[in-house]
MDTraj code that builds the backbone (N, CA, C; nanometers):
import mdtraj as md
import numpy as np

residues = "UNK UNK UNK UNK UNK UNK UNK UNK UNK UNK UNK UNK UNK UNK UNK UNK UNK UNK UNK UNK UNK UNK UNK UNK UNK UNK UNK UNK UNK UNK UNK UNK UNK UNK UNK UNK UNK UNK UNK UNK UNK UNK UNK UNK UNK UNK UNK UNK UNK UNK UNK UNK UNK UNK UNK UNK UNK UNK UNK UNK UNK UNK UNK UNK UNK UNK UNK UNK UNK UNK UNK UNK UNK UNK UNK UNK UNK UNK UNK UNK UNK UNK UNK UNK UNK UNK UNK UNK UNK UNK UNK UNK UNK UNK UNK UNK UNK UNK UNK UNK UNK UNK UNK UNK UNK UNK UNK UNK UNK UNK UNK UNK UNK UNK UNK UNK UNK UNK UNK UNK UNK UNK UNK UNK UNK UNK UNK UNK UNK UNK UNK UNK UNK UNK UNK UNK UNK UNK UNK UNK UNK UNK UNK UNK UNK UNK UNK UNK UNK UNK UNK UNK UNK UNK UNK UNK UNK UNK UNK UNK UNK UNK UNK UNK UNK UNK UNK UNK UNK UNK UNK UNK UNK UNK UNK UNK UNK UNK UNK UNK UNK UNK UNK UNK UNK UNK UNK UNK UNK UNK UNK UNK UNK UNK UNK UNK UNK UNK UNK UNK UNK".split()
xyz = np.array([
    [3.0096, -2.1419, 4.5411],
    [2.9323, -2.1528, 4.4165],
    [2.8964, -2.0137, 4.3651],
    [2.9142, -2.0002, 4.2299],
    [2.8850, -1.8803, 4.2058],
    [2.7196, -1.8092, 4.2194],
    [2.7105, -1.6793, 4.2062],
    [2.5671, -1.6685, 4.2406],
    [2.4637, -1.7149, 4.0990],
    [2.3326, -1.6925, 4.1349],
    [2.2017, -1.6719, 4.0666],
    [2.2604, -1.5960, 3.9650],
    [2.2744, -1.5624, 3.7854],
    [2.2615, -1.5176, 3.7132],
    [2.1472, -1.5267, 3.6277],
    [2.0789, -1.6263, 3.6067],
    [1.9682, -1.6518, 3.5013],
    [1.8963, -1.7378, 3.5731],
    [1.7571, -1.6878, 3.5278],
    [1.6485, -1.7551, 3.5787],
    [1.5167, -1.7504, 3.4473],
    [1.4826, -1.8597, 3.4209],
    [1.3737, -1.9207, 3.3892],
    [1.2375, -1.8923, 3.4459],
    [1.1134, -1.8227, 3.4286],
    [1.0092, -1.8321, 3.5436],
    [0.8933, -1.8132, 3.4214],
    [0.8166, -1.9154, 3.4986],
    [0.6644, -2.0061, 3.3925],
    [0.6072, -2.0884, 3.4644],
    [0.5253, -1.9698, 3.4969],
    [0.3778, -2.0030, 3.6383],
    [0.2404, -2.0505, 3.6247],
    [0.2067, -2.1354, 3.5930],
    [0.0154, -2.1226, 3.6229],
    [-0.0300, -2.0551, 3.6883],
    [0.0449, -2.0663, 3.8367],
    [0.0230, -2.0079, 3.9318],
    [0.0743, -1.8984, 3.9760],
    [0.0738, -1.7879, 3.9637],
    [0.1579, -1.6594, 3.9462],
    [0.1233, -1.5853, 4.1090],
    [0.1088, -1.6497, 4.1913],
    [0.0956, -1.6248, 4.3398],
    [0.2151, -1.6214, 4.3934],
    [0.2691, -1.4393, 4.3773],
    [0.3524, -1.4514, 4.4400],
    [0.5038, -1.3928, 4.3326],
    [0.5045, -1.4435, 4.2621],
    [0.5654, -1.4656, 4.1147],
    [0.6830, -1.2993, 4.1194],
    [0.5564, -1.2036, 4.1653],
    [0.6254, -1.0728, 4.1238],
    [0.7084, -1.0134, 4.1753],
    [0.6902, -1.0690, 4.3363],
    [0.7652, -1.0312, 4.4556],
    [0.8905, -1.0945, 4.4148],
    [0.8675, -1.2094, 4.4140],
    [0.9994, -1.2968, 4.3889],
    [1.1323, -1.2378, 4.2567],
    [1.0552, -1.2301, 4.0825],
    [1.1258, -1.1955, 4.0463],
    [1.1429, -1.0451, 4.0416],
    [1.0827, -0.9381, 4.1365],
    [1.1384, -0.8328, 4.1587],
    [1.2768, -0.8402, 4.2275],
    [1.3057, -0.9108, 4.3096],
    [1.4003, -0.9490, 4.4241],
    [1.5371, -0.9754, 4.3315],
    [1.4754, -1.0775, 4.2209],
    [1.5717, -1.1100, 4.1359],
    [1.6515, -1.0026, 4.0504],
    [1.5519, -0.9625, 3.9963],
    [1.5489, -0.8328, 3.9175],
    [1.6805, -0.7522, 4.0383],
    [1.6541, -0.6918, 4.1492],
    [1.7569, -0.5904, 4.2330],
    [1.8541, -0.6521, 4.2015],
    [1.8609, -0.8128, 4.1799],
    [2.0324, -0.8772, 4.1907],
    [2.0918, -0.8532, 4.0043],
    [2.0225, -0.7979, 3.9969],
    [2.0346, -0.8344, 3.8258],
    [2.0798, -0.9165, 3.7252],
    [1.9795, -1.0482, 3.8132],
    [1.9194, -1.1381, 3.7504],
    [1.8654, -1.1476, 3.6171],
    [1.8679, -1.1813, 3.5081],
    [1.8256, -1.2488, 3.3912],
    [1.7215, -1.2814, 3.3931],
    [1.6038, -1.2533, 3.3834],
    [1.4664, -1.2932, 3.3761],
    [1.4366, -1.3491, 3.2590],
    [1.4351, -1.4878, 3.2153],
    [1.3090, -1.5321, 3.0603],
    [1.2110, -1.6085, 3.1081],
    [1.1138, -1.5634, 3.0556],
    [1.0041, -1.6256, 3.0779],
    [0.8994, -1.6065, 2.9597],
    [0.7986, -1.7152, 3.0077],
    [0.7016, -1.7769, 2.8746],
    [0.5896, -1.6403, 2.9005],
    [0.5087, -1.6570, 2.7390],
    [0.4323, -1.5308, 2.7732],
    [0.3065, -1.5145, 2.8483],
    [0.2664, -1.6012, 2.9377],
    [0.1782, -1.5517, 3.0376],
    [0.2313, -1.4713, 3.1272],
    [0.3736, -1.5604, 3.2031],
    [0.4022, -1.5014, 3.3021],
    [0.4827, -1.3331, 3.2107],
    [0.5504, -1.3801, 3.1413],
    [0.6331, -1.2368, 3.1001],
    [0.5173, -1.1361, 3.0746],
    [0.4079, -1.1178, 3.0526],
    [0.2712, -1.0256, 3.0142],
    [0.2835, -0.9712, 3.1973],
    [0.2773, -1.0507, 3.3004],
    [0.2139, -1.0298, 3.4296],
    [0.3930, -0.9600, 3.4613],
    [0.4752, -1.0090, 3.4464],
    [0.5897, -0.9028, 3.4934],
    [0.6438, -0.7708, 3.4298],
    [0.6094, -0.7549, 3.3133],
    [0.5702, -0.6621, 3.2264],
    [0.4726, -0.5708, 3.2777],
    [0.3588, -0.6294, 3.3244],
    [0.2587, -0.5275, 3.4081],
    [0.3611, -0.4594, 3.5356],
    [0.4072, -0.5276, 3.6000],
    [0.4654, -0.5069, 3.6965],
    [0.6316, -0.4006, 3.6909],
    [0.6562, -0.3674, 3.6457],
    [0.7715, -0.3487, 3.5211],
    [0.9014, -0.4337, 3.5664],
    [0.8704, -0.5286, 3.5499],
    [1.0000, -0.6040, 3.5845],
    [1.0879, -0.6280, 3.4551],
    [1.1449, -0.6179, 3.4586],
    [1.2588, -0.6504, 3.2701],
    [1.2568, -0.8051, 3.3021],
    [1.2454, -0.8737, 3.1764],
    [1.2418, -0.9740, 3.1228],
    [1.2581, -0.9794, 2.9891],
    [1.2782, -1.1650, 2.9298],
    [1.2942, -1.1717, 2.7920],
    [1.1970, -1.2645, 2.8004],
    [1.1862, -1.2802, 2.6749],
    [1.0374, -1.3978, 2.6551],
    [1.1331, -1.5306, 2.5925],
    [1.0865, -1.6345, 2.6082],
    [1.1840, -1.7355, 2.5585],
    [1.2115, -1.7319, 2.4369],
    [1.1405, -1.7301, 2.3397],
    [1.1792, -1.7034, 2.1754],
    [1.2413, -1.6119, 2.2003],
    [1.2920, -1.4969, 2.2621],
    [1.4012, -1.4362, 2.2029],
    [1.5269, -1.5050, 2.2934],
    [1.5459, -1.5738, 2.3492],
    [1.6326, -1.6657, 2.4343],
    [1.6997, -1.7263, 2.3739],
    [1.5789, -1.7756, 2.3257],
    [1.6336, -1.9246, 2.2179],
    [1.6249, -1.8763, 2.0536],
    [1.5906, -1.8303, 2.0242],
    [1.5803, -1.7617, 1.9083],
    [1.4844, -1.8022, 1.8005],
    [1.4487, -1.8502, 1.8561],
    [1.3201, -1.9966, 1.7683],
    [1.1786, -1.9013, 1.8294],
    [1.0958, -1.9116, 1.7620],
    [0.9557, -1.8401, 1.8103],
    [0.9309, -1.9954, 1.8270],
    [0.7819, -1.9942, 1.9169],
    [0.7157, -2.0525, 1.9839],
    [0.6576, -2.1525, 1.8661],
    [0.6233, -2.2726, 1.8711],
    [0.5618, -2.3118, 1.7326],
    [0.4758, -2.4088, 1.7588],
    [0.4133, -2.4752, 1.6736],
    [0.2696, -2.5736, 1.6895],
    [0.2016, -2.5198, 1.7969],
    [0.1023, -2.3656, 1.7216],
    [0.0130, -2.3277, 1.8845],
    [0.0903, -2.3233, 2.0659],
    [0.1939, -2.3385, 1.9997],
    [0.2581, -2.2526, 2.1687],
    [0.3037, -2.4502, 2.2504],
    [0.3351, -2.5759, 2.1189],
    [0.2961, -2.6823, 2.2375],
    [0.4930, -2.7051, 2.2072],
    [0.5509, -2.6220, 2.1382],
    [0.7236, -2.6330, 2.1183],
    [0.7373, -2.4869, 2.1686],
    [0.8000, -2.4665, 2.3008],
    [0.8548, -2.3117, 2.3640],
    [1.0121, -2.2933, 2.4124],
    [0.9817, -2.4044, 2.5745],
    [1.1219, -2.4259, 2.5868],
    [1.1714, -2.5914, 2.5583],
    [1.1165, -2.6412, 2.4697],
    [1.2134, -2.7315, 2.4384],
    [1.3474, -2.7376, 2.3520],
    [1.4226, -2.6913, 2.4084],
    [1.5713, -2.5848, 2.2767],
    [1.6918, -2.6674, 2.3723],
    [1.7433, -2.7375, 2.2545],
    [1.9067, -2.7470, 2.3658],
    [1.9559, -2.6518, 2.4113],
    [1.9371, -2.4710, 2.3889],
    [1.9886, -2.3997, 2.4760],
    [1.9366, -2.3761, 2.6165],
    [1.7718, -2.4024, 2.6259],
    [1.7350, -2.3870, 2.7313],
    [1.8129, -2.5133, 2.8601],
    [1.8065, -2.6518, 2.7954],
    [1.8411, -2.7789, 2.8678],
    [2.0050, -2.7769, 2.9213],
    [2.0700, -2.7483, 2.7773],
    [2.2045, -2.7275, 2.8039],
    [2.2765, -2.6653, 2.8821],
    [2.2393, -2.5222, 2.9753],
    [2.2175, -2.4468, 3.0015],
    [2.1734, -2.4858, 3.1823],
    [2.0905, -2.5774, 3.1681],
    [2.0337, -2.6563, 3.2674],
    [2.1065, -2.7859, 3.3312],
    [2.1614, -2.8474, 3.2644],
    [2.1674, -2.9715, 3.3000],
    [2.3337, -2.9889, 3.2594],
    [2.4133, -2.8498, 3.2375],
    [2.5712, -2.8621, 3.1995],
    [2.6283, -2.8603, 3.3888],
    [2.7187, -2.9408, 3.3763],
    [2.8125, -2.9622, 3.4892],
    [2.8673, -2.8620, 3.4962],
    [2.8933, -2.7446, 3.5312],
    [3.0006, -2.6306, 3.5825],
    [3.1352, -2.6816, 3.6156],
    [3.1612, -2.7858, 3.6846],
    [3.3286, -2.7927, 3.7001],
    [3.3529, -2.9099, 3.5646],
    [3.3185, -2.9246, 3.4722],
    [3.3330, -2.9874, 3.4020],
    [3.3909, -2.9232, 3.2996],
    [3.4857, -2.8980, 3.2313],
    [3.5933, -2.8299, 3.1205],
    [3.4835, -2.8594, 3.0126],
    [3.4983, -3.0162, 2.9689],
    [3.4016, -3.0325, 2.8562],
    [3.2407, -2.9627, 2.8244],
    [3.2123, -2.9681, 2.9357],
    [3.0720, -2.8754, 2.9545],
    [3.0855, -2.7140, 2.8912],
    [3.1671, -2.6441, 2.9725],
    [3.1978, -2.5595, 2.9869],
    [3.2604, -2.5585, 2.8273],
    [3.3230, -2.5842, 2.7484],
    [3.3862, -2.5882, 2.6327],
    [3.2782, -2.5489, 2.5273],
    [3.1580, -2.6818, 2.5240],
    [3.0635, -2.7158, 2.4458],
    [2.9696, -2.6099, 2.4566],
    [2.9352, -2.5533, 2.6109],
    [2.8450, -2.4537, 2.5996],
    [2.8667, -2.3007, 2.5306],
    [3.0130, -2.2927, 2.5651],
    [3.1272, -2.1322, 2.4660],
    [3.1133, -2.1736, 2.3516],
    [3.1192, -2.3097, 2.3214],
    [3.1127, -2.2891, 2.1225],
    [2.9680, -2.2715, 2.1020],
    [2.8858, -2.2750, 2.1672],
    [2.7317, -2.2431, 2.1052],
    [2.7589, -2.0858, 2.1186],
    [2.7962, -2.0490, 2.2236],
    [2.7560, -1.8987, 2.2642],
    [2.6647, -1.8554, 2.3558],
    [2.5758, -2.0101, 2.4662],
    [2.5076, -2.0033, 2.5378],
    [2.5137, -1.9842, 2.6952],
    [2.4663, -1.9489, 2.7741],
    [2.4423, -1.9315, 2.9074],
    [2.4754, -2.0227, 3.0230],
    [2.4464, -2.0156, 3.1058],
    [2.3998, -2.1475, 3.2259],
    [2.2968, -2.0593, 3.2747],
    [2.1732, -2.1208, 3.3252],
    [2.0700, -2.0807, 3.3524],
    [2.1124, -2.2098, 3.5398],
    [2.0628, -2.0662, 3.5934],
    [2.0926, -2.0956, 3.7585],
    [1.9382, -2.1490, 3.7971],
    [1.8991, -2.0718, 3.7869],
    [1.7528, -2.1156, 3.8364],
    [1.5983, -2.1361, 3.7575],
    [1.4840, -2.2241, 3.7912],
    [1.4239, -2.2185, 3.7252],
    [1.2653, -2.2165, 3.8279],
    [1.1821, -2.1448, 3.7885],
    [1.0750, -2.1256, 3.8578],
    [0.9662, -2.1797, 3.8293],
    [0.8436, -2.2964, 3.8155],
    [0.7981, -2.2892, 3.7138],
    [0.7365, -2.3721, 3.8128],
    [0.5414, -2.3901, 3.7526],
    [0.4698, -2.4498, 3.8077],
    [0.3609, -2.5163, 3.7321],
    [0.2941, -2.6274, 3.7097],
    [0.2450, -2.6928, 3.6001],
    [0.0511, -2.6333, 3.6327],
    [-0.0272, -2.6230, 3.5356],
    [-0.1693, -2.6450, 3.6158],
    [-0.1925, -2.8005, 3.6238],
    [-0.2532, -2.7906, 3.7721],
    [-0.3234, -2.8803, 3.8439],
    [-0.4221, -2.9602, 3.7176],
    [-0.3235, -3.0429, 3.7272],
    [-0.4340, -3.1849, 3.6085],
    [-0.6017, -3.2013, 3.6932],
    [-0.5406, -3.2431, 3.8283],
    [-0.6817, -3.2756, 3.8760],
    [-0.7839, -3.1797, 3.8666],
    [-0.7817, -3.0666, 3.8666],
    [-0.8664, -3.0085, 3.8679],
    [-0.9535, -2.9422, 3.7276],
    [-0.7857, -2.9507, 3.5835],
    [-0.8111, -2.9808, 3.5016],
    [-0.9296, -3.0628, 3.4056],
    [-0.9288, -3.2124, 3.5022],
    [-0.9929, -3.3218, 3.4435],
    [-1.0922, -3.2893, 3.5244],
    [-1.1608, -3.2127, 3.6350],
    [-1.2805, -3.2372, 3.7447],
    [-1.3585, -3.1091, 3.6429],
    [-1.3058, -3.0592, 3.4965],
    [-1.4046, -2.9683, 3.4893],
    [-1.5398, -3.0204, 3.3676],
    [-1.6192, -2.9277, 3.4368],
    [-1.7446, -3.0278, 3.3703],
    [-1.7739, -3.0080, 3.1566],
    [-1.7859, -3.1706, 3.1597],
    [-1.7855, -3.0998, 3.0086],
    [-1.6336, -3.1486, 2.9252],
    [-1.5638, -3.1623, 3.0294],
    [-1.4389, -3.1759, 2.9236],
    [-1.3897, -3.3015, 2.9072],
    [-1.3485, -3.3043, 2.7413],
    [-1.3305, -3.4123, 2.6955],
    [-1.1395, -3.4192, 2.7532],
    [-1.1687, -3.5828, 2.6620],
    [-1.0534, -3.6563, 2.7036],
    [-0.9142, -3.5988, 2.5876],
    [-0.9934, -3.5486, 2.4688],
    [-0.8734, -3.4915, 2.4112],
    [-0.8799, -3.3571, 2.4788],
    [-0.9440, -3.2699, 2.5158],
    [-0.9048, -3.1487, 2.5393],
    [-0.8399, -3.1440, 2.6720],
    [-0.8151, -3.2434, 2.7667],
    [-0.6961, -3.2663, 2.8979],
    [-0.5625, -3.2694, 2.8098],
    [-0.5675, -3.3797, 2.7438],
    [-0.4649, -3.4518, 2.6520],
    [-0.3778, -3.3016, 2.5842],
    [-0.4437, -3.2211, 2.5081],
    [-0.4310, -3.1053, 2.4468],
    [-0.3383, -2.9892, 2.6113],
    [-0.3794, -3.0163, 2.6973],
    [-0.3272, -2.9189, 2.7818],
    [-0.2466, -2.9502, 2.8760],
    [-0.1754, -3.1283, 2.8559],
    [-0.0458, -3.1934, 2.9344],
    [0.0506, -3.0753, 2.9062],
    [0.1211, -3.0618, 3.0063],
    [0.2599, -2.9208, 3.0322],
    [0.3554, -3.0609, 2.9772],
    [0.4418, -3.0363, 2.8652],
    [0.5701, -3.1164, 2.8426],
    [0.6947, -3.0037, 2.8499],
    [0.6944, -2.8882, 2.8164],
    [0.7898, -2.7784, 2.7861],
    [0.8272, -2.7783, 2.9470],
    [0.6955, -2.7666, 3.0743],
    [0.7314, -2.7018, 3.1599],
    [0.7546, -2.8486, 3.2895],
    [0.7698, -2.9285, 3.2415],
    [0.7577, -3.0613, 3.3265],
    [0.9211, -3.1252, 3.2997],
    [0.9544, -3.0821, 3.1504],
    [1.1160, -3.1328, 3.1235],
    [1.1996, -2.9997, 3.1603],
    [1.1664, -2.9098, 3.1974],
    [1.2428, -2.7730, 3.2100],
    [1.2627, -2.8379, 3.3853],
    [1.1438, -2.8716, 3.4591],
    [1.1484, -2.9128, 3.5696],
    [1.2453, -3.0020, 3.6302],
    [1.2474, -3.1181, 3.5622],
    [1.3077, -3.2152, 3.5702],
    [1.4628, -3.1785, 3.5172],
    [1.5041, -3.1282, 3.4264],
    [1.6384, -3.0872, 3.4029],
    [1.7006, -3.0271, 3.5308],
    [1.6357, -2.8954, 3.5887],
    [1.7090, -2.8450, 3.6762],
    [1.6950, -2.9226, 3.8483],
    [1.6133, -3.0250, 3.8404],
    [1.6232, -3.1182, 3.9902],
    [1.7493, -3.2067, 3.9299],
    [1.7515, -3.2623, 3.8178],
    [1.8371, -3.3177, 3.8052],
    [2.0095, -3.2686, 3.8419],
    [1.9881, -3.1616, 3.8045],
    [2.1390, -3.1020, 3.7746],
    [2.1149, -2.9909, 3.9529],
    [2.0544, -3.0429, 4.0283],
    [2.0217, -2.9266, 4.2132],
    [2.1289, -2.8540, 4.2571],
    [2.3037, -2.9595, 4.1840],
    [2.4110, -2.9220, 4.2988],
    [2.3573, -2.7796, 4.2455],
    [2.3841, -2.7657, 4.0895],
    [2.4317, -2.5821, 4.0415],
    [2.2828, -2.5078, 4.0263],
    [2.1757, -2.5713, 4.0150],
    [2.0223, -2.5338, 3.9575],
    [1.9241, -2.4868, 4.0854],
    [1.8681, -2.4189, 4.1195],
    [1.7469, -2.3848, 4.1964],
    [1.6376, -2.3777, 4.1503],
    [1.5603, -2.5187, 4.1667],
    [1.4645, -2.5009, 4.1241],
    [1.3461, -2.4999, 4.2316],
    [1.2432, -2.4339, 4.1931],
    [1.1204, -2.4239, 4.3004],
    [0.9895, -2.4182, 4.1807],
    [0.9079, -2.4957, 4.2527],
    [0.7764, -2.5300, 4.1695],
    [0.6398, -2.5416, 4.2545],
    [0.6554, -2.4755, 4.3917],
    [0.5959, -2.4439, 4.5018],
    [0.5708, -2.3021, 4.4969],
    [0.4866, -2.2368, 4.5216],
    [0.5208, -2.0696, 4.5493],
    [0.5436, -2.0354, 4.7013],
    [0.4961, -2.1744, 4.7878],
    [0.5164, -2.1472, 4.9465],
    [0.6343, -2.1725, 4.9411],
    [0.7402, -2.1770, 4.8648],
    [0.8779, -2.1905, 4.9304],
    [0.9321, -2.0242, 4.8752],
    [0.8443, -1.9755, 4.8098],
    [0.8842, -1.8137, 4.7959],
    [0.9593, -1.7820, 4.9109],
    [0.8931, -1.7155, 4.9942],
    [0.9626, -1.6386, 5.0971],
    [1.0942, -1.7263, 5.1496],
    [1.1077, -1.8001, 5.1309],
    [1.2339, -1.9019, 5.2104],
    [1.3513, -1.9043, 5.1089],
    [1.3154, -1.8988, 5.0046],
    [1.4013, -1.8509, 4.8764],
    [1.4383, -1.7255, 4.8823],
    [1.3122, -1.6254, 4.8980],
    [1.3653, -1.4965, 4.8857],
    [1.4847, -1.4399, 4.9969],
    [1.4453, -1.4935, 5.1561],
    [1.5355, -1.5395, 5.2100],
    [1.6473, -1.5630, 5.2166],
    [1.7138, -1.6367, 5.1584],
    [1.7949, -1.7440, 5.1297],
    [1.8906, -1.6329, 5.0241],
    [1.8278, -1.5566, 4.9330],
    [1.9116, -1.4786, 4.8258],
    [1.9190, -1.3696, 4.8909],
    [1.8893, -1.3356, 4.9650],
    [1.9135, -1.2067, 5.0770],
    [2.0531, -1.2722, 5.1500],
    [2.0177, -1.3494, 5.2018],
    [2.1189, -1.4340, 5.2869],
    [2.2501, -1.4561, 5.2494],
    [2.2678, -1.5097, 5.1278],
    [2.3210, -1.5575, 4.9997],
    [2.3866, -1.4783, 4.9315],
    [2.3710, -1.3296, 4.8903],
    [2.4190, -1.2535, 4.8399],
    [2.3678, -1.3501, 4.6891],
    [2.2448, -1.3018, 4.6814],
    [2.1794, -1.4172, 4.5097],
    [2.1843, -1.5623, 4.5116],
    [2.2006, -1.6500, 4.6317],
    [2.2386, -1.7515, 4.6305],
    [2.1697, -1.8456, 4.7032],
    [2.1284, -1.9605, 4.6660],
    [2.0803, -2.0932, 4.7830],
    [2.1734, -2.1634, 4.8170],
    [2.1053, -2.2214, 4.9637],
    [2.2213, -2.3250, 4.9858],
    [2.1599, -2.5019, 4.9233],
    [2.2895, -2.5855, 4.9476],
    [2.2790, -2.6903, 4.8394],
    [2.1713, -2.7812, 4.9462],
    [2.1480, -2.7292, 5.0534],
    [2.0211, -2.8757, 5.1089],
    [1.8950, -2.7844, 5.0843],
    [1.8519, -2.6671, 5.0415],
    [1.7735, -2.6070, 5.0055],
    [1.7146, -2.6822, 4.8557],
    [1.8506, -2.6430, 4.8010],
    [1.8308, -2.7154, 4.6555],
    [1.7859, -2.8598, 4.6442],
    [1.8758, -2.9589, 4.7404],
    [1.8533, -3.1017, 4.7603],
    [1.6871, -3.0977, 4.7713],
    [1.6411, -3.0070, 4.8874],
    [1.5110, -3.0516, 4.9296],
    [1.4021, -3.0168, 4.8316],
    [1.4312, -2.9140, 4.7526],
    [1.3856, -2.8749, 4.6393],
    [1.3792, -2.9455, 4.5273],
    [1.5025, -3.0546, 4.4796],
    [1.4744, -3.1383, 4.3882],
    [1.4162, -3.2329, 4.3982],
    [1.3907, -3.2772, 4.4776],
    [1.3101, -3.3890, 4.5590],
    [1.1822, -3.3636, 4.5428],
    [1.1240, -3.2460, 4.6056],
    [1.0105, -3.2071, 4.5641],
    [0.9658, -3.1539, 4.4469],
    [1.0374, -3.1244, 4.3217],
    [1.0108, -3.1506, 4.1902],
    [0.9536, -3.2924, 4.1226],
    [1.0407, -3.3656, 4.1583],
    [1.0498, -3.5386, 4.1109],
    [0.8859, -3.5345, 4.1959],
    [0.8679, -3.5563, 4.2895],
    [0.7472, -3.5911, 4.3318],
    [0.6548, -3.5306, 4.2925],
    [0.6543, -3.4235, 4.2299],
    [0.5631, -3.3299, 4.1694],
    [0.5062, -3.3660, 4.0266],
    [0.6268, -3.3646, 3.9409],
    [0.6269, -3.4719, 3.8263],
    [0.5304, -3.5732, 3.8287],
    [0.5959, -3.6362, 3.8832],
    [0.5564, -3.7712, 3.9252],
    [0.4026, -3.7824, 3.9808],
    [0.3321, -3.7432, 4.0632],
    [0.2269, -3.7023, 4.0837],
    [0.1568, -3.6631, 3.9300],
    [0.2062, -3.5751, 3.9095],
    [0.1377, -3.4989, 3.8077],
    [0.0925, -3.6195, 3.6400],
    [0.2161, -3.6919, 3.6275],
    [0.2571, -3.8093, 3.5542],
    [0.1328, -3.9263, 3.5510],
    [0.1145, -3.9390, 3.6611],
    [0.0086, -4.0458, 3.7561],
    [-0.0871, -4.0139, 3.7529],
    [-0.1571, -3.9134, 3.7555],
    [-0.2888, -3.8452, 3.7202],
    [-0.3146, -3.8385, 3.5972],
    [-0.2828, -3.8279, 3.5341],
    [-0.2952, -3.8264, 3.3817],
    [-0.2799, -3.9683, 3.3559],
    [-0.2447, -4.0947, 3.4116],
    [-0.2290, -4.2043, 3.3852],
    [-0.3367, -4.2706, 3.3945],
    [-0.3588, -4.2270, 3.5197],
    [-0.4966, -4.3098, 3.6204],
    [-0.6521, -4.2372, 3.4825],
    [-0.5933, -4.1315, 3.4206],
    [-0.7436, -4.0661, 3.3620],
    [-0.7758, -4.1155, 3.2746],
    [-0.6553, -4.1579, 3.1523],
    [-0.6246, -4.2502, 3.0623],
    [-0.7036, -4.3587, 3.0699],
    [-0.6373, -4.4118, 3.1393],
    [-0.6484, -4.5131, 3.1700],
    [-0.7962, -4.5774, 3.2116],
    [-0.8733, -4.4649, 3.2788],
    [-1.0275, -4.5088, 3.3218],
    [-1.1398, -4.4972, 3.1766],
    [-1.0509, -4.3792, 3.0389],
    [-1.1016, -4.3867, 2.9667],
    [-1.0520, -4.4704, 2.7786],
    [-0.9610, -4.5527, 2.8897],
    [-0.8959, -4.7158, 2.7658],
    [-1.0077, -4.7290, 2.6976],
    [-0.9951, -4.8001, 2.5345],
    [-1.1126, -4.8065, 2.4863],
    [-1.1024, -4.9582, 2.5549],
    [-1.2059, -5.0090, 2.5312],
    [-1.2318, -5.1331, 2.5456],
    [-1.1977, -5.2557, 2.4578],
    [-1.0608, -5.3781, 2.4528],
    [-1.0997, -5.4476, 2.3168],
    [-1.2239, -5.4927, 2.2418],
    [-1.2245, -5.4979, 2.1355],
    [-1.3761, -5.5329, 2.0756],
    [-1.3975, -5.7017, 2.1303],
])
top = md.Topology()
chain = top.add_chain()
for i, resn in enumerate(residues, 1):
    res = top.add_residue(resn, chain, resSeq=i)
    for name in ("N", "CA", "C"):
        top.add_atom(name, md.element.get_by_symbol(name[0]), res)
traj = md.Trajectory(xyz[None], top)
């Protein structure tokens, strides 16, 4: 499989974040990322792109449309031994994005803060960074995705190991633990909803 060329990285949780895409960075890796994290690797001087210039679209409705772009997905979720894939993605002029890093904030702790309403949770559901998620578990054979920062070092690992590269039960175990992450994350926001249904009259 060919190596790591492009990577995606968009953290809540930026524990860790710098080590990692420094590592990337030596392989000369493709860094885009959203602008929290790109501000914190920027401190760090790591080269990066910010997704609007990726995708070419600036960020829009208050930052809640970023990476939702068929180049980001396409990119994600294209079959590599697939001709047709491979065809469709050369007539855009777009990429394959290998890996994606990305971590949602914690709803629960979200909703445990005091004071906050039910639209202002609602207002701060991750959709950009939950379908970016789900694209690359979907597509694990060619995608690395990690949404853990404790699997850092085992990754970093692994691309040492690898010459830029994971192996595919790394990835397997990795997509797995996306979906459940989701999913979790999905369910919490359901259960919150849900306790605050209006009532029929």
């Amino acid at each position: 499989m060919p190596r790591i060329r492009r990577a995606i990285v968009s953290c809540h949780d930026k524990t860790g974040i710098v080590e990692l895409a420094q590592l990337l960075s030596e392989y000369d890796v493709e860094i885009v990322s959203t602008s929290g994290t790109l501000a914190l690797l920027a401190e760090a001087g790591v080269a990066a792109i910010s997704i609007a210039d990726f995708t070419g679209i600036p960020e829009l409705m208050d930052g809640r449309v970023k990476s939702l772009h068929p180049k980001v997905h396409a990119g994600l979720l294209g079959i590599r031994d697939s001709k047709l894939h491979q065809e469709q993605l050369q007539a855009h002029e777009w990429p394959w994005i290998d890996m994606v890093v990305a971590n949602l904030q914690p709803v629960n702790e979200l909703m445990a803060c005091p004071g906050i309403s039910a639209d202002e949770v609602v207002e701060q559901i991750d959709i950009g960074g939950a379908a970016m998620l789900r694209s690359a578990a979907k597509n694990f054979r060619y995608v690395t995705v990690v949404a853990n920062p404790q699997w850092y070092p085992r990754i970093m690992h692994e691309l040492r190991a690898h010459e830029c590269d994971t192996s595919y039960d790394t990835r397997f175990t990795l997509a797995r633990e996306v979906f459940e992450c989701v999913a979790a994350y999905d369910a919490a926001i359901a259960a919150y909803l849900k306790e605050r249904e209006p009532k029929p009259a």
